[in-house]
PAROKE-618958 format. One record per residue (C-alpha): residue in three letters; x, y, z. Coordinates in steps of 0.5 Angstrom, whole numbers, padded with zeros to 4 digits, always signed. Layout:
ALAXYZ...
END
This chain:
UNK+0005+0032+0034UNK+0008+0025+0036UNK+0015+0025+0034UNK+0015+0018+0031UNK+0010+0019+0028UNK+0013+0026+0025UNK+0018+0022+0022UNK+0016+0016+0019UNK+0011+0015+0012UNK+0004+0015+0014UNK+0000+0012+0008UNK-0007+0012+0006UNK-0009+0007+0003UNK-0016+0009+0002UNK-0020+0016+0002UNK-0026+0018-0001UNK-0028+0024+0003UNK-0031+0030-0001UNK-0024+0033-0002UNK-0022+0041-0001UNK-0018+0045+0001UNK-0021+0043+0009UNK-0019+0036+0008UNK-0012+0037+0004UNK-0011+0041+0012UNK-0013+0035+0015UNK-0009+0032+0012UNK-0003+0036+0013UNK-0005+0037+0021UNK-0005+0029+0021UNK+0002+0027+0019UNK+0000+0023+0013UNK+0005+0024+0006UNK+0000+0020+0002UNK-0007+0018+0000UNK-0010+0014-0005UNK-0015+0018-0006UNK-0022+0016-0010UNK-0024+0019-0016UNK-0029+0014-0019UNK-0034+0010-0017UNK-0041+0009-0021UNK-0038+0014-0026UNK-0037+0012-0033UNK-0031+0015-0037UNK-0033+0022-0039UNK-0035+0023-0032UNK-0029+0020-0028UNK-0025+0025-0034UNK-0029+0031-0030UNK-0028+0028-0024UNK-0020+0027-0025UNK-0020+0035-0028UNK-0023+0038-0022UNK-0018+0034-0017UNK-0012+0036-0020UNK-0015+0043-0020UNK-0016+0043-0013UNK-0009+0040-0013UNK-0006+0045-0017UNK-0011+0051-0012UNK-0007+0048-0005UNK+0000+0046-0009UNK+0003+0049-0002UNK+0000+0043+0002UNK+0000+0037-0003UNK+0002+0035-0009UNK+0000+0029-0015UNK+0004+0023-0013UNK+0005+0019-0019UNK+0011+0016-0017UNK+0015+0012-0010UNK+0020+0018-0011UNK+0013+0024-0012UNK+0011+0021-0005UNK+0019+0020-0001UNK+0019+0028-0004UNK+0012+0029-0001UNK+0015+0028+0006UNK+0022+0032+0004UNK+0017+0038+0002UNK+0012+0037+0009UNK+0006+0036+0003UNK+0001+0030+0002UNK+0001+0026-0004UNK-0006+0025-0008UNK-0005+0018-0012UNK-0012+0018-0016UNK-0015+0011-0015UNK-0022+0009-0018UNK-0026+0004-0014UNK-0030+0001-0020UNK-0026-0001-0027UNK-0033+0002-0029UNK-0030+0008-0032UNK-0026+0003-0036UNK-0032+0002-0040UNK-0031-0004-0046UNK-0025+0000-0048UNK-0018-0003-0047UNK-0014+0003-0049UNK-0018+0007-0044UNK-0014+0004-0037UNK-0007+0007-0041UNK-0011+0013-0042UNK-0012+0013-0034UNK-0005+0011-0032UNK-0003+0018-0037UNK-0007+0022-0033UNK-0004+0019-0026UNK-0009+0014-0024UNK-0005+0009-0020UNK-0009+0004-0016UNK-0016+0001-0019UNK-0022-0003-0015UNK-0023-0008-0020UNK-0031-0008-0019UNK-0035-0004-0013UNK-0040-0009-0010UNK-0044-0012-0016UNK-0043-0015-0023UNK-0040-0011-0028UNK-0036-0012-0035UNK-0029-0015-0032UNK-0032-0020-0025UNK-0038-0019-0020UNK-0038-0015-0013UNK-0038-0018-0006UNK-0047-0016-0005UNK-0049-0022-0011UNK-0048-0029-0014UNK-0040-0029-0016UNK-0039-0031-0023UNK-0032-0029-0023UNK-0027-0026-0028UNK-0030-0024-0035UNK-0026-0025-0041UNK-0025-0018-0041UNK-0024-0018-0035UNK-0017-0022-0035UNK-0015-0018-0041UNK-0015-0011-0036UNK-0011-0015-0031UNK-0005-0016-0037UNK-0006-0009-0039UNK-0005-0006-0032UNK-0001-0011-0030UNK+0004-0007-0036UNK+0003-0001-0035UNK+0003-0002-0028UNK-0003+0000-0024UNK-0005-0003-0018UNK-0010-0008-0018UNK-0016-0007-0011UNK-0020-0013-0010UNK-0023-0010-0004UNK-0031-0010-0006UNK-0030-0016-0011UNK-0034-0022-0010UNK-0029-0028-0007UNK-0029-0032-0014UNK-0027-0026-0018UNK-0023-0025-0013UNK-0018-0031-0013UNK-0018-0031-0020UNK-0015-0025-0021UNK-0010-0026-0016UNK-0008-0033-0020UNK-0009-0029-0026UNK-0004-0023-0025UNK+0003-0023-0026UNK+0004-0017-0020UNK+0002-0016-0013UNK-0005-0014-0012UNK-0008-0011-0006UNK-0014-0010-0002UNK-0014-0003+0000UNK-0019-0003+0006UNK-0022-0008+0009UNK-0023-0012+0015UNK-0023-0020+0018UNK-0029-0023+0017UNK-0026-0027+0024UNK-0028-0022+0028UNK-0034-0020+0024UNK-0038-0024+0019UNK-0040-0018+0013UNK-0039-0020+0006UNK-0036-0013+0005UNK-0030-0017+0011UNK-0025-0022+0009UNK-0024-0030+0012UNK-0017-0032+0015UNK-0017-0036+0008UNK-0018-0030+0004UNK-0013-0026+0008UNK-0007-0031+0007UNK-0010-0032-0001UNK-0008-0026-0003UNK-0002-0026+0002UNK+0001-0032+0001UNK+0001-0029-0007UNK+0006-0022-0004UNK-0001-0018-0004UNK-0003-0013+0001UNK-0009-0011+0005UNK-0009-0004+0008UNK-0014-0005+0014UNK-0021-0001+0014UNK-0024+0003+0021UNK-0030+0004+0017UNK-0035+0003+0023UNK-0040-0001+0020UNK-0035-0007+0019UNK-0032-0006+0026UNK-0034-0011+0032UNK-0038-0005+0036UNK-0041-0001+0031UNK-0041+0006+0031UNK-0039+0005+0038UNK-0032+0003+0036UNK-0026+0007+0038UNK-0018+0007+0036UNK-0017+0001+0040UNK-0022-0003+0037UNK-0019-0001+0031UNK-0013-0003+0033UNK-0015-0010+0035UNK-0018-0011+0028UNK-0010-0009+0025UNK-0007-0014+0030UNK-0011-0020+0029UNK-0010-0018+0021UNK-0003-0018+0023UNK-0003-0025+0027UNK-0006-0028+0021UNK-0001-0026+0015UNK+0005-0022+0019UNK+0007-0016+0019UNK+0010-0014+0013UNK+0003-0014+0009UNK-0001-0010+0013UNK-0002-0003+0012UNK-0007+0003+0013UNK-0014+0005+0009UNK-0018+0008+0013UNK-0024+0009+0009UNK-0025+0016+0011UNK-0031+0020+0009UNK-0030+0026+0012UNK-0035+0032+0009UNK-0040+0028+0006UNK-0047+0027+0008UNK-0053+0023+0008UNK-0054+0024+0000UNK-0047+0020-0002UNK-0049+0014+0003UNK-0055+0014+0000UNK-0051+0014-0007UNK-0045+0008-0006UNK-0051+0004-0002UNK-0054+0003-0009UNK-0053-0002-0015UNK-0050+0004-0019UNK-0052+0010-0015UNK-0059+0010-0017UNK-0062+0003-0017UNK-0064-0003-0012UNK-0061-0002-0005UNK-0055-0006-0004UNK-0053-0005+0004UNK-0055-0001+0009UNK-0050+0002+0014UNK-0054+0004+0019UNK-0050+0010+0023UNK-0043+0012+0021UNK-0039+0014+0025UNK-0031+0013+0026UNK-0028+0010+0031UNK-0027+0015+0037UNK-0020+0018+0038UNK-0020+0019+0029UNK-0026+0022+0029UNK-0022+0025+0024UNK-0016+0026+0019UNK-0013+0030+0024UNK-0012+0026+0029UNK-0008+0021+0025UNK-0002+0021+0030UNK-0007+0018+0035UNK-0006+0011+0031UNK+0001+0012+0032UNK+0000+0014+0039UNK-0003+0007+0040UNK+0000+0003+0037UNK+0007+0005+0042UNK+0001+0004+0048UNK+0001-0003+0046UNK+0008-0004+0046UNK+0010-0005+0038UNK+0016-0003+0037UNK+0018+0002+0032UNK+0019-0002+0026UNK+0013-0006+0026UNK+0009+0002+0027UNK+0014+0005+0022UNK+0011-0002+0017UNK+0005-0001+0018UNK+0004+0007+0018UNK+0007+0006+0011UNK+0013+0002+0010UNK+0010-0003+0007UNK+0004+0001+0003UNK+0011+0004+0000UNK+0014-0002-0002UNK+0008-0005-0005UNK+0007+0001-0010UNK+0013+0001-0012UNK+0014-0007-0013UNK+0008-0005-0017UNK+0009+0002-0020UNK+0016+0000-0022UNK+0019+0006-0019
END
């Protein structure tokens, strides 16, 4: 494994894969100390409950390769110990339901990072693929309450309205976890320069996407395309809010395209990715060094890398998580 890559915190600030132990590997083999894992989507409350029994299940089954990471010291103590911490994050406050106790109930349970909405409308503010009326009235009494119990706020599939309002409205940094530039792809998934510096100039974050449908060559990109997209987001809002979110979607198949494309799983289609296929030369968690590799090609110096490798996502979460 590249050495600086060894030795630095490698965070993810995306990851929807179909976890198992194969992943929770890959992981390990790709260097990577922490994972913002997604536990919920379209689920409501009782199902999202069930999906956060089976991950921790499953992290309990492959304790010897990763662990719950609740905290910054749970992650510091993931890399001492050669083990990927899980922080369980939603991409949808649907699970939230219309219940405000819930989110601590969530938070208890060690989910740390939640998506506000995942594409379309829901009871807090509108996703990226229709008309944005912006944030309910409930929406922004979840943004005080995860605001005190300390829960990082995503934006990455909410509409630009709803967007800028919770970033006006919250007391903490907010995120998006994984996204593109619309400056060198027009997607309503991508974000604009001006969006970009919003959430920036509010000491907010954005963890860059490889997702190949938002990437300027498609299903043709490889790690230097993917690169580009890093850089030019760095050249728009610095290099100390810039971070990793892949987005892998490794172990699932044309079902669960099918599944997150539509209006709550089931109904009206909302995009069409067309193929997926990460960029050539991170194929796959395992090769997660090779972004470092990269990055020494193009001559960044090691701060910058060791920043955007997971410094920075490091940072954010414990301005946040208050630990």
């Amino acid at each position: 494994m590249n050495e600086l890559h060894q030795h630095s915190i490698v965070i993810d600030g995306l990851n929807i894969s179909n976890f198992d132990r194969t992943v929770f590997e890959e992981m390990q083999q790709g260097g990577v100390t922490a994972v913002n894992c997604t536990v919920s989507v379209w689920e409501g409350f009782q199902k999202t409950v069930e999906n956060i029994n089976r991950m921790t299940e499953a992290i309990e089954a492959c304790s010897d390769i990763v662990m719950l990471a609740r905290t910054t010291e749970d992650i510091c103590q993931a890399k001492r110990e050669d083990k990927t911490g899980i922080v369980l994050g939603f991409q949808n406050a649907h699970a939230f339901e219309d219940d405000l106790g819930y989110i601590g109930l969530f938070k208890a349970l060690g989910v740390n990072v939640v998506q506000l909405c995942y594409n379309t409308q829901n009871l807090v503010g509108t996703g990226c693929y229709e008309r944005d009326s912006g944030l309910s009235g409930f929406g922004r009494e979840v943004v005080e309450e995860m605001n005190r119990l300390g829960m990082l706020i995503d934006l990455s599939h909410v509409g630009p309205q709803t967007a800028s309002e919770v970033i006006a409205a919250s007391n903490a940094p907010v995120c998006y976890s994984h996204c593109c530039p619309a400056g060198l792809k027009a997607h309503p998934r991508n974000k604009t320069d001006a969006q970009l510096k919003e959430i920036a100039e509010a000491n907010g974050f954005v963890g860059v996407t490889m997702f190949s449908p938002f990437l300027k060559r498609g299903a043709n990109a490889a790690l230097d395309d993917y690169l580009e997209v890093i850089d030019y987001t760095i050249d728009v809002i610095g290099e100390d809010q810039v971070g990793i979110g892949t987005d892998f979607t490794q172990g699932h198949g044309p079902d669960f395209f099918d599944w997150i494309t539509h209006d709550k799983g089931r109904y009206r289609r909302l995009t069409d990715f067309g193929q997926v296929v990460n960029p050539e030369g991170i194929r796959t968690i395992a090769e997660f060094p090779n972004i470092t590799a990269a990055m020494q090609r193009a001559g960044w110096d090691e701060t910058r890398i060791k920043k955007v490798m997971g410094d920075n996502w490091l940072r954010m979460f414990a301005d946040v998580w208050g630990d």
